[in-house]
N, C-alpha and C positions, 0 to 999 in steps of 0.2 A: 560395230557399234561405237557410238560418239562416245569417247574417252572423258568422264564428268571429273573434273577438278573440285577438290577439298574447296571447301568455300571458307572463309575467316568465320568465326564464332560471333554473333551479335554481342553489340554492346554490354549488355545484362552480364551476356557469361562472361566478357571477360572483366567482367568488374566484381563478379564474384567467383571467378577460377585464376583470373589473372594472367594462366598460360598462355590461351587461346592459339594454342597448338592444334595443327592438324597432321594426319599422318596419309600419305596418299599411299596406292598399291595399285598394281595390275591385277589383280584378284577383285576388286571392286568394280572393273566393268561391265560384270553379271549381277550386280547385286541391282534388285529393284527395277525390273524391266517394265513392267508392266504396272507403274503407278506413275501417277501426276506428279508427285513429289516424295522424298525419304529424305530420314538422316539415320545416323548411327551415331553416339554418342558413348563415350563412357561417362556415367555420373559423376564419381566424385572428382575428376579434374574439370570436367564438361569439354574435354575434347573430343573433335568432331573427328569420327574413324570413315563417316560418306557421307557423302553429300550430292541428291539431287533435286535442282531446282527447289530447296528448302528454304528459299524466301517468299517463294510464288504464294499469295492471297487465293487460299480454297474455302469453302464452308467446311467447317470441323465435324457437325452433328454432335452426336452425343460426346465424341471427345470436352466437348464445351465443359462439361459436367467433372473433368480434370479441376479445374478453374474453381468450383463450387466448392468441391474437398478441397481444395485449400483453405475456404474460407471457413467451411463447417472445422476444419482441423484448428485452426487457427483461435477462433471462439472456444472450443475447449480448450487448449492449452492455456489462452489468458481466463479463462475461469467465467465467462461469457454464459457459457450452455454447457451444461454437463452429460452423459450417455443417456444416465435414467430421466432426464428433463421429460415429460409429455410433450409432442407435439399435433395440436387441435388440427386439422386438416381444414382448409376454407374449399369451398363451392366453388372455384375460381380454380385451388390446385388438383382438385379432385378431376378436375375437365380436361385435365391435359391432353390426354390419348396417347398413340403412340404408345412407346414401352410404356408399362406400367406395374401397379404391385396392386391394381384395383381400390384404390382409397375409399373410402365413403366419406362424404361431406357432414364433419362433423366426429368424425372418428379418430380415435387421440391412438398415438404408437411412440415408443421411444424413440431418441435421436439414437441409439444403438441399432434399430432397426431399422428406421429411416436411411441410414451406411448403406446396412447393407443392401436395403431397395436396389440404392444409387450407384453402390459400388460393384454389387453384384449383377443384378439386374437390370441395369439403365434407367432405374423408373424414372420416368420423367415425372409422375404427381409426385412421388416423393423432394424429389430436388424442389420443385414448385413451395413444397411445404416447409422446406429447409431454407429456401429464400427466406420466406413472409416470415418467421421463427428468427431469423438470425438477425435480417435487414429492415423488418418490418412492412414491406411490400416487396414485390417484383422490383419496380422501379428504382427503391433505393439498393438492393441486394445487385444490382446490377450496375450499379454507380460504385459500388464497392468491389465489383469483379473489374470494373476498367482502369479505374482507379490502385487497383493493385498490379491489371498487367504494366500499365506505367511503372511502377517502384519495381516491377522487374526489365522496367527496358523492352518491352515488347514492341517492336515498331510495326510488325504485321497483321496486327491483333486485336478487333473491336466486338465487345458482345453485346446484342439485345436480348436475351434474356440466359436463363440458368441452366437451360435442359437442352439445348443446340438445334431446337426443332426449328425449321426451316423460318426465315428472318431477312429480309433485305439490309443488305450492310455488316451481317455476323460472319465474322471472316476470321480465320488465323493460317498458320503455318506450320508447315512441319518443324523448322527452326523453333519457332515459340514453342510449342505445342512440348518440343525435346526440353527448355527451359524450364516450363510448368511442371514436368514430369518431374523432373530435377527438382523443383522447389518442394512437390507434394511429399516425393520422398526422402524430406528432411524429417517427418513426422514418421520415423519408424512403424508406429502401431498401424499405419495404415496399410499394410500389406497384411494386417491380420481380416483385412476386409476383402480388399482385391485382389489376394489370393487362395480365397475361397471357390472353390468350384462349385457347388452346391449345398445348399442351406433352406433351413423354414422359418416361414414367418408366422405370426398366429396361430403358434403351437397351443396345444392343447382347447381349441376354438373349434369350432363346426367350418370356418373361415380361413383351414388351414392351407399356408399356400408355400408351394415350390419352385425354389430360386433356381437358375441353373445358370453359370457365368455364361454372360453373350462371349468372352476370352475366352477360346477353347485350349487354345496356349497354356493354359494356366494348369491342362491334364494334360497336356498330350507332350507341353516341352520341358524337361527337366527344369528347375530353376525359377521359373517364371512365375511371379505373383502380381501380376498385374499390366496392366493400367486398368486403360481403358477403351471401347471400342466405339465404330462411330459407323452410321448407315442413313443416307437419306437419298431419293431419286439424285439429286443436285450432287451431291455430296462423294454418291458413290461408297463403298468398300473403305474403311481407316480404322487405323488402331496404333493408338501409345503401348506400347509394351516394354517390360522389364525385365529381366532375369540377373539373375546373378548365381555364379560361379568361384568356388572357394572367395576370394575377397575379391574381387571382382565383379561389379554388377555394369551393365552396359541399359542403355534406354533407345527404342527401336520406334519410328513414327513412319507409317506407310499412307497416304491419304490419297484416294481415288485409283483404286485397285478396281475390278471389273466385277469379283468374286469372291466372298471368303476363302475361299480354294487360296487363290493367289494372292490375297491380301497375308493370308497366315503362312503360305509358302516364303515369302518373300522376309517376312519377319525371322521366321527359322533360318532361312541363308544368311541371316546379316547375323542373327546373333551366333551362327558358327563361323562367320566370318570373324568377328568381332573376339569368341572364348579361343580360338586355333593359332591367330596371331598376334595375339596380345595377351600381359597381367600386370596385378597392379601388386602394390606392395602397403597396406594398411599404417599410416603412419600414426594418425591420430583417428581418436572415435568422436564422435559428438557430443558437446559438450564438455570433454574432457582440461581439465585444468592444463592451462602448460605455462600460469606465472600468477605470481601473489604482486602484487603495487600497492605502497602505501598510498593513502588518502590522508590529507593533509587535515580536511576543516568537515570531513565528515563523521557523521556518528558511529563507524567504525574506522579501526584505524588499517587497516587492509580490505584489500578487496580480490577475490581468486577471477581470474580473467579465463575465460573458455572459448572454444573454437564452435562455430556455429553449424557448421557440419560436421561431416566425416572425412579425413581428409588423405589422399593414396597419392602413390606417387607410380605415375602409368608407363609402360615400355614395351618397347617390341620383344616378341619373346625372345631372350639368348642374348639380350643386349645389356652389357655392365653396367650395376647403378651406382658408378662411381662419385664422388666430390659433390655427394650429397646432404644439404644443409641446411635447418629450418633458420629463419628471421623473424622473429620477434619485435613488433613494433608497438606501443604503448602509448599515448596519446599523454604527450606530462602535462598539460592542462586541464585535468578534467575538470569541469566545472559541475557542482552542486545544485540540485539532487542527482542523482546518477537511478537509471529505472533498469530492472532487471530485462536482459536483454537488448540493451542499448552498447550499439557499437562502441569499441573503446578503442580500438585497435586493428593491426592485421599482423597475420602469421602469413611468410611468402616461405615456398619452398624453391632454394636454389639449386641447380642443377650444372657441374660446370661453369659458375659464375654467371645463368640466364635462369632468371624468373620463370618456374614452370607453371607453380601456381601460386594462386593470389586470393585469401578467403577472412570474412572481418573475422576478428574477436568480439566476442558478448561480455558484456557483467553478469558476472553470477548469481546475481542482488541485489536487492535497493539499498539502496545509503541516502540517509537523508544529511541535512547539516546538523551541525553540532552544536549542541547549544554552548551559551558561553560559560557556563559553570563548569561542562564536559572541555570544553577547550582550554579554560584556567588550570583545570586540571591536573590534563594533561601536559601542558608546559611547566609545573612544577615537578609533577614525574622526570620530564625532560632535564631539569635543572637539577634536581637529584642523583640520578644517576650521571651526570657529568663534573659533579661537583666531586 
């Protein structure tokens, strides 16, 4: 069998891991025989542990719907749509077909539920409904899916619509597809979705209905909460998958497998591939503080600076994590207002004097500016205690 070489990290990642380390082995010539393309990743550096043919342009199918929870995730976090929000079902999302969770035109369900359609079940009316709810149609929820693989650097990666049903021109990658996985679970709570194996919906209803994860992974492999999976004639057999192991989580993308059989075969060899010779070492959690900077002319006089993920430092098993060293870098201009979550900064972790990884800093907070009475103030303060 042809010997597949580590391929470099796309742009994205190494502008948000900075490593863009690869680690090759003899043990990887088995892994993923039988798919169009794979990668194996570890998350929190986004080093790539295999790589095949993970730039090749496939249709994703329901993988697409990775893409959508970022966006549904994203709207809640900025306070956009909350869980218990109703969402009205239109005639339009109701028709989808394919997976579904049976909408009725016209029938309201929460965005908690709506999750779990999509994250459990693949509904594709649901996702339909979570477009027109977030985006205000198809078309514009869709300009916001491409529009974000952009700001992640996706270069193999064009969506027509939200649910990955069959589309001329709807393409990504196993590459990308390991990126998105990456970016969705920045949003911890979402593995309280995609790693559910089975669930109801319209409980207590005459209309009660039983979820059962398309991820069979998700019961049958230790560790495993997620992604997502992907099935169409074109498409073939795919699945994003994740597990994680003591502090250790890896992300696993098979696309065009022949079988479920073998599409989930292939996902459990890599991620034993991936927990047998490899661990990570948790250095920072997300969000966590790791500097205060004063603010000059804003309406606080500090600001706490935080890490935008989780951030580990990854090794072959047995191998010393010697003359290892975070960097701290702080942006001394900030300029006024400052929005909560707005890059301010990066944290590099050095390794041996080489960048292993590379991830921004966040503000913790908005800061506005100061008015001038708060600034006169303050510089009498300043003059006081110096005097």
């Amino acid at each position: 069998m042809k010997r597949y070489i580590v391929a470099a990290v796309a742009l994205a990642l190494l502008l948000t891991t900075g490593g863009g380390r690869t680690f090759a082995s003899e043990k990887t010539q088995s892994l993923a025989p039988n798919a169009s393309s794979a990668i194996l990743i570890e998350r929190d550096t986004g080093t790539v542990l295999f790589d095949k043919n993970s730039h090749k342009k496939l249709p994703p199918a329901s993988m697409t719907k990775i893409m959508t929870m970022i966006l549904i995730m994203e709207a809640l976090d900025t306070g956009k749509i909350k869980l218990t929000d109703p969402v009205r079902v239109s005639e339009y999302a109701a028709s989808m077909g394919g997976s579904q969770i049976f909408l009725e035109p016209g029938e309201e369900m929460s965005v908690h539920d709506m999750m779990k359609g999509i994250a459990i079940g693949s509904a594709n009316d649901a996702s339909m409904a979570m477009a027109e709810k977030i985006g205000g149609s198809e078309a514009s929820f869709v300009d916001m899916m491409n529009k974000k693989a952009k700001q992640l650097g996706l270069k193999d990666t064009f969506f027509k619509n939200p649910t990955g049903l069959p589309a001329a021109g709807h393409y990504s990658s196993a590459n990308d597809m390991a990126i998105m996985g990456k970016e969705l679970l920045k949003h911890e709570e979402i593995t309280k979705y995609t790693g559910l194996y089975e669930e109801y919906l319209r409980q207590n209803t005459p209309n009660k209905f039983w979820l059962v994860n398309t991820n069979r992974l998700v019961k049958f492999y230790p560790g495993t909460d997620g992604l997502k999976t992907g099935f169409t004639q074109e498409a073939k057999y795919c699945l994003t998958a994740t597990a994680k192991k003591h502090d250790m989580r890896v992300i696993a993308v098979v696309m065009g497998a022949p079988n479920p059989k073998q599409r989930n075969q292939q996902v459990t060899q890599m991620f034993d591939y991936a927990f047998s010779q490899y661990a990570t070492k948790k250095l920072y959690d997300r969000h966590q503080i790791v500097k205060q900077v004063k603010i000059q002319k804003g309406n606080k006089q500090q600001l706490a600076v935080v890490t935008s993920e989780s951030i580990s430092l990854l090794s072959k098993r047995g191998e010393k994590e010697n003359n290892v060293k975070p960097l701290i870098q702080v942006n001394p201009d900030l300029k006024m207002p400052i929005k909560k979550g707005q890059q301010v900064g990066t944290l590099s972790i050095m390794k041996g004097g080489k960048t292993v990884t590379k991830s921004p800093l966040l503000a913790s907070e908005n800061v506005k500016n100061a008015s001038w009475w708060s600034l006169f103030k303050r510089t009498l303060g300043h003059m006081a205690k110096s005097s």
